[in-house]
N, C-alpha and C positions, 0 to 999 in steps of 0.2 A: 264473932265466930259462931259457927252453926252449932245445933246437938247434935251427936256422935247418931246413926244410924241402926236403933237398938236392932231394926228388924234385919238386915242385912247382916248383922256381926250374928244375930241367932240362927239365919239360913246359914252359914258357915261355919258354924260349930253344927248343924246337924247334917250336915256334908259331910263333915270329916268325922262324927260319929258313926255313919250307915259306912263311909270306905273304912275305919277299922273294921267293924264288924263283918265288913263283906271278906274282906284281908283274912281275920281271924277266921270264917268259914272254910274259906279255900285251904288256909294252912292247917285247920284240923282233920279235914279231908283226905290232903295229901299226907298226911303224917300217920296218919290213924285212918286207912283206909278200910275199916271193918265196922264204922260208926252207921249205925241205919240212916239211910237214902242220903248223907251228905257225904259217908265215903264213896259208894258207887258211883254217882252223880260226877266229883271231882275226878276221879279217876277214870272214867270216860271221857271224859273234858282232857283230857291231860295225852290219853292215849289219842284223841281223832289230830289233834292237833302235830304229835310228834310221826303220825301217819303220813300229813301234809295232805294238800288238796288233791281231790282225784279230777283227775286232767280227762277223765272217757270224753269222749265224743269227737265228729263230723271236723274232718282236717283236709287242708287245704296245703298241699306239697309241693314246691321244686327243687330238683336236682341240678344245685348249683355248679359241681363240677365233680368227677371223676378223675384219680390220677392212680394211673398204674407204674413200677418199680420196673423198666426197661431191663433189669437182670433178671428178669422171670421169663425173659423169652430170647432167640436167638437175631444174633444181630442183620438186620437186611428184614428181619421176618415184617410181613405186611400184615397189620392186625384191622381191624374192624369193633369197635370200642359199643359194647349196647349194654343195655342195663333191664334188669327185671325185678319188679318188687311184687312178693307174695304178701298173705298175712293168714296166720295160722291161728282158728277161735281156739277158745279154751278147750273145745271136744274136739279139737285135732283137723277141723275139716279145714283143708287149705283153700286158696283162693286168689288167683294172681289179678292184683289191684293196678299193675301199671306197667307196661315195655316199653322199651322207645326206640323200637325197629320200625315200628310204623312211621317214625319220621327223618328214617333217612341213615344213608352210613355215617358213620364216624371214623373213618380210615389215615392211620397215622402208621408210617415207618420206622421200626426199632432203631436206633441208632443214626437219625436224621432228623424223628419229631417226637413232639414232646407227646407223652401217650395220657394224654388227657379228651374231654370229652364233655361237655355241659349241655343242656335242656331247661335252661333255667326260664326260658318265652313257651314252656308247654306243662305248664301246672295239673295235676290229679289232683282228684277227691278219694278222701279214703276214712273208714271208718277205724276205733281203735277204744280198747275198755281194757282196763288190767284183768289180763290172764291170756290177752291176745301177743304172741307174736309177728314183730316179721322179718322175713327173708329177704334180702337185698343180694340175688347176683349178677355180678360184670360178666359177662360172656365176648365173646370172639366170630362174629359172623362171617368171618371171609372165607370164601367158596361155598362149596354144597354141605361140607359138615360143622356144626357149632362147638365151640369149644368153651366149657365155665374158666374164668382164670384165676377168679376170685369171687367171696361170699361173706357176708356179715348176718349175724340173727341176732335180734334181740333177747334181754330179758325179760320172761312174760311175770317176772314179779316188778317191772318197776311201776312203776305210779307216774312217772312221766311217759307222754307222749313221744316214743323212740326217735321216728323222722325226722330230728332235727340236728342243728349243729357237724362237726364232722365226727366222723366215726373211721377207723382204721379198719381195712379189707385186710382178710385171709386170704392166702396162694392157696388156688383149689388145684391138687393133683393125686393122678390116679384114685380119685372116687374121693375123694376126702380132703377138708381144711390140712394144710400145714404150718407151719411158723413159718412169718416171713424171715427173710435176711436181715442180719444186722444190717439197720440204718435205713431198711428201705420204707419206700412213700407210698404204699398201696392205700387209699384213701378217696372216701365217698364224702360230700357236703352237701346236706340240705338244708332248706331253709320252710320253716311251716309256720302256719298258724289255725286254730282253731275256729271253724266256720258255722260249727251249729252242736246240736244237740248228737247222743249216739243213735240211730237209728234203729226202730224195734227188728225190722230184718235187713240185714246188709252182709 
């Protein structure tokens, strides 16, 4: 039989001595966070992390599908389905990052088709940093005047990049969001990913 591997069992005893020690710094830290430079230290540690990652920067967006609540409008009505996404910086200055009249009607009849609408083969870039906003509204192009029928804003505290996943629309009437209907489907889905860095002006 061999000799036991003195030098291997002592790098493992001073493994496991530096992780208590490492253990015991963090939790004196966190417990006693008034300790010079290992309470402050910890306690930044503790706060960036329960922050989570910040998601800023250069995104790459489509608007997988649009579906509006056919009891928001009258039946026979011919609608015209388009979409406009703004984005509002932290000093308020707006800025609309994407429409999608430029590629074409969208025309669905209340009460015959389904009032949906997708763009998901004509992808935007758009830039985004917590403190930015943005405004997503469904509009009504048919004839000579436009009609908003619905609106979504984000929150410009979150930490995630808003654009994605689905999010529920608001009934825009007479100048203003309203509650939708019990039960109804007013409803935007995108789908994003992030393409690059946030850009110094954008």
């Amino acid at each position: 039989m061999g000799k036991p591997d003195k030098k291997k069992g002592k790098g493992g005893t001073i493994l496991l001595v530096i992780l208590l020690l490492l253990v015991g710094v963090i939790a004196a830290g966190y417990f006693k966070p008034d300790l010079p430079v290992i309470g402050p230290l910890v306690a930044s540690f503790f706060k960036a992390g329960a922050q989570g990652v910040d998601q800023s920067g250069l995104y790459k967006v489509k608007v997988m599908k649009v579906a509006l609540d056919p009891q928001e409008f009258r039946d026979g009505e011919k609608i015209d389905i388009q979409v406009v996404v703004k984005r509002v910086d932290g000093e308020g200055k707006e800025k609309t990052v994407w429409e999608s009249k430029q590629y074409g009607d969208r025309l669905a009849t209340v009460g015959k088709d389904e009032l949906t609408a997708k763009w998901d083969d004509r992808p935007f870039e758009c830039a985004w940093k917590v403190g930015d906003k943005f405004i997503v509204e469904v509009w009504d192009r048919t004839g000579i005047s436009s009609t908003k029928v619905a609106e979504w804003t984000s929150d410009p505290k979150g930490r995630e990049f808003p654009l994605k996943t689905q999010r529920t629309l608001s009934p825009f009437k007479g100048g203003k969001t309203v509650e939708s209907r019990k039960g109804a489907t007013n409803q935007i889905v995108f789908e994003a990913e992030r393409v690059g860095e946030y850009p110094v002006e954008s």
